[in-house]
Phi, psi and omega in degrees: 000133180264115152249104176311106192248204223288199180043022203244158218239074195323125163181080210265113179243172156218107184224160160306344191273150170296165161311117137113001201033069181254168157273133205258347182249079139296080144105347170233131188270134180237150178269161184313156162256118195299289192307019193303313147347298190244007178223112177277123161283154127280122191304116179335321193314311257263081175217147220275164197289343195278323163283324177299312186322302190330279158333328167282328198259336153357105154278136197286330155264102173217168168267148173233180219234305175231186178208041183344295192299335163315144188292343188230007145016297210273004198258358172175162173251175191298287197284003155300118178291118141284179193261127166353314178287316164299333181264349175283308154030255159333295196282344173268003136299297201297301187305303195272297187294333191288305185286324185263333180226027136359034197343160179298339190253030189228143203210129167207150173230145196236138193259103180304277203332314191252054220297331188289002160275125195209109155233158198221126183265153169213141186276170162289160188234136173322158172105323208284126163292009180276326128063072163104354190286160103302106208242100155299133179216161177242120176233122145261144163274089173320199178284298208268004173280129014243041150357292194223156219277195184265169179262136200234137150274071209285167183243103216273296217051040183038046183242143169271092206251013184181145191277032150232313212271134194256160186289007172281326217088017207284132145250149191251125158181133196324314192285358177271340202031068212229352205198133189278139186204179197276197198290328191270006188245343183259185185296120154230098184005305170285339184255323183275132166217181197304326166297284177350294149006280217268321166312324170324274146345280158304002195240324191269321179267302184276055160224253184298329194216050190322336188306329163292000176290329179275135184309282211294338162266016210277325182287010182265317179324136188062030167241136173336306201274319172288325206278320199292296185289356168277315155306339191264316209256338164280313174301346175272311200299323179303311168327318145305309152314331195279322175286328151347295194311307188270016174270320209266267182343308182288317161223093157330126146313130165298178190051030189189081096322266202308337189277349187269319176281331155297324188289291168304329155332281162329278195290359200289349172281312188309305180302282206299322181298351179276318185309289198305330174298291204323305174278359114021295184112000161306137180302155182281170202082343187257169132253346178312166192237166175057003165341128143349321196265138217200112167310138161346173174239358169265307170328283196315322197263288176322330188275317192286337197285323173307324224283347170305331182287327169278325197296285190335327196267330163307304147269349146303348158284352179117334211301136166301102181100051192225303162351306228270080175293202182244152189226031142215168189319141179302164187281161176121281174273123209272142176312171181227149148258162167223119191299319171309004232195356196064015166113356190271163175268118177320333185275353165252007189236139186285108161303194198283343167291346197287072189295153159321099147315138204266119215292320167313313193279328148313302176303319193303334196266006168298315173267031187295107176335131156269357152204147183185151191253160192216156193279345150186182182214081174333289181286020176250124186329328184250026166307323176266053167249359172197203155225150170322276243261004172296136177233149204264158164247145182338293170315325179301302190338286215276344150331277173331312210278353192277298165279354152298357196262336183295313207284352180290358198240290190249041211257088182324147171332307218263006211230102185268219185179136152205113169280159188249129178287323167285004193205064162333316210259041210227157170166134179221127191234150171227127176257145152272162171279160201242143189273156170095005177238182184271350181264020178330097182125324216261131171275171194199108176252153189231126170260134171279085169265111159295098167276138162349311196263012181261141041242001197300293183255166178256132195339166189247137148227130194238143181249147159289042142034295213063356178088052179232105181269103238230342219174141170289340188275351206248133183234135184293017164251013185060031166279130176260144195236094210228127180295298182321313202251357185079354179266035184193121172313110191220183181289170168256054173232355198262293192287206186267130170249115170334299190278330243222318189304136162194301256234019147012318190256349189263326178292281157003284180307314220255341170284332198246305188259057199253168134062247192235009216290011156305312221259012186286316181306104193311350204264357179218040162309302168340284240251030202259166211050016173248147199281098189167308187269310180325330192255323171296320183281347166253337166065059132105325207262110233250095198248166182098331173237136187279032194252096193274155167094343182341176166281308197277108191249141208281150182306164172272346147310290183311325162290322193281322162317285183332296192283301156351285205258023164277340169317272198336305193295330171293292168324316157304331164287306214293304222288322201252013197228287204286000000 
């Protein structure tokens, strides 16, 4: 099964040439190229001096004045006195451990106005699938620092690259105390500081073999079977990374603008030339070509199709020799044809169902809000759970006004919002399906009801169903079944935290409408990845990839439901295009 994963822009070529037309043989052996003629390379060296210049002169440690952007922005203010143990703290973080000793691939800026802000950019390190990525973190210094240790934020862009780091931004670790470890593992107060920290972070989460991060597979490591499924899990995670690379390039952290644009400037050959080992058949992590051991066509087929989507963010960077793609499929994957078609390739060709989009409505949906507020909601499940004329106390409020200004800012493409203004406690979201999942495409609406006692309890959410049971967690009676809402049993970092809780529609998305979602359901949680679970959760059929011809062809039940109910689905375009 090919899965195709989200954010990626089709347009899947093939040729013997690498991505990017680069010259590939540095260190990778390659095959002749039939276009060879006609795409003229460029040499990897070849990067302009103003960004390298940049880069030298980066300091990996300076203050910046405000952190408008920051995660933890709402959490305190400028003109609060801290106490003498704390701010000397802070500054001998900053001084001895920060400024002076700092490794080259760890980058931080520190907030004068605001000493309880700290951000840390960190690269991925070769060997690594994290490899050339860039990873942003938001650290706060409580009141009680350094008592108890600091609050570290990741900046996710709602992808999971890792069993600590979670797509809420949560990092899970013993030195965080986020995560149980023996007593030398954890924060000590007289001993521990923010480099330990952010080294910590690079040496224990982002490396060779995250998959082992998780405790209960850790007893696996070096056995046939953990090594096997170590692999599997590293090939998601590069994949991840790449959409990383272009969340970070499309909205860059302040104060690391021009350095997020200089860094992929720099590395952007170093990236395709890696891609290129990968589709290939090199192991990840590696860039060399020709190993013995030769990556999935599932691995191979995702990095190419995705990395058209990383090239396109290269040249809005400037890069040079990058324009000039390839217009067939990399060597190796094989082209489909679909013989009905005269001989054309399915991945460029629209079939007959396929409508013009009509260009006004791609503009309306460009300039659509993604959050905003409307004056009422006639049609919403908890409208009679209150009235316009109720008054709230001040704290409910201001609760409210905090999170729409979060979901007004940082609310991912795929995800909208509209809040009600005569009714605060009213609120409706729309998920788009995330490609590379069975829900690809699809909107999935959530009506929001805010009780009296929130945040104290956490918000009611209800789906529109349609009388569709969709998900073990989605019940066609629209109950959502979530740890996060209290309607499902979970540990307790899993449930609603009061002070802590926000990212509610990002769980939703990235926890309930996954994947995989045979496996939400706990009692056969157990089997995923066992040739036991694997064949129930696809039921044969390779849903989640637009990739037609595979060996492994979707059951005929499953094909025949599809073409039998795209009429209907057709009709409905015709209604709104045609």
């Amino acid at each position: 099964m090919w899965d195709i994963p989200a954010d990626l822009e089709m347009g899947m070529s093939t040729t013997d040439q690498p991505w990017g037309c680069l010259n590939s043989s540095s260190n990778i052996t390659s095959k002749p190229s039939r276009n060879s003629s006609s795409h003229p390379r460029a040499p990897v060296e070849v990067v302009s001096s103003a960004q390298v210049n940049f880069l030298r002169h980066f300091k990996r440690f300076d203050t910046v004045e405000d952190f408008s952007d920051h995660h933890y922005v709402s959490k305190g203010n400028a003109s609060k006195q801290h106490s003498k143990t704390w701010v000397k703290k802070v500054q001998v973080d900053w001084k001895i451990f920060l400024e002076n000793n700092l490794p080259e691939t760890i980058s931080v800026r520190a907030c004068e106005s605001r000493m309880y802000l700290m951000r840390a950019v960190i690269i991925g390190a070769e060997g690594t699938p994290y490899h050339d990525g860039l990873f942003f973190f938001d650290i706060h210094f409580p009141d009680n620092y350094p008592s108890v240790p600091p609050m570290v934020h990741y900046h996710s862009g709602g992808l999971r690259i890792n069993p600590n780091l979670y797509s809420s931004g949560k990092v899970c670790l013993s030195l965080l105390g986020t995560w149980n470890g023996n007593p030398r593992e954890q924060w000590l107060p007289q001993e521990s500081t923010m480099l330990q920290l952010l080294v910590s972070i690079q040496a224990l989460i982002l490396n060779q073999k995250p998959y082992f991060n998780e405790p209960a597979y850790e007893r696996t490591k070096g056995t046939p079977s953990g090594e096997a499924y170590s692999k599997v899990y590293s090939e998601n995670v590069y994949i991840s990374s790449l959409r990383t690379m272009v969340y970070g390039m499309r909205k860059p952290p302040k104060h690391f603008e021009e350095f997020v644009r200089s860094h992929y400037f720099e590395r952007a050959h170093d990236i395709l030339k890696a891609a290129n080992g990968y589709i290939d058949g090199a192991p990840v992590c590696s860039i060399v070509k020709g190993t013995s051991q030769v990556e999935s066509m599932k691995f191979r087929t995702e990095v190419a199709v995705f990395m058209k989507t990383v090239v396109d963010e290269f040249v809005k960077l400037g890069v040079n020799e990058l324009e000039d793609i390839p217009e067939q499929p990399p060597a190796g994957i094989p082209e489909v044809i679909d013989k009905k078609n005269k001989g054309k390739s399915i991945l460029n060709y629209q079939p007959w169902w396929f409508p013009n989009f009509s260009s006004k409505r791609t503009s309306a949906r460009a300039n659509f809000k993604r959050f905003d507020s409307v004056q009422h909601f006639s049609d919403h499940h908890y409208v009679s759970k209150g009235n316009a004329s109720k008054q709230h106390s001040r704290y409910w409020a201001n609760k409210i006004q905090a999170d729409w200004k979060i979901l007004e800012k940082d609310l991912p493409e795929t995800i909208f919002v509209r809040a009600c203004e005569s009714r605060m406690d009213l609120m409706r979201a729309v998920i788009i399906g995330a490609e590379g999942t069975p829900y690809h495409d699809g909107l999935f609406f959530l009506d929001i009801h805010f009780p009296d006692t929130y945040p104290s309890v956490a918000p009611m959410v209800h789906y529109h169903s349609g009388g569709l049971t969709i998900n073990p967690n989605l019940y066609n009676s629209g109950h959502v079944c979530l740890s996060l809402l209290g309607t499902w049993y979970g540990n307790t970092r899993e449930n609603w935290l009061p002070q802590e809780s926000t990212m509610l529609l990002v769980s939703i998305q990235g926890l309930i409408l996954n994947r995989k979602p045979y496996y939400n359901e706990p009692f056969v949680g157990w089997t995923k990845w066992t040739p036991l679970g694997e064949p129930f959760s696809k039921d044969g059929a390779p849903v989640g990839s637009i990739v037609k011809g595979t060996s492994q062809g979707g059951s005929m039940k499953f094909r025949t439901e599809v073409a039998v109910f795209m009429k209907t689905v057709v009709d409905e375009f015709v209604v709104f295009y045609i």
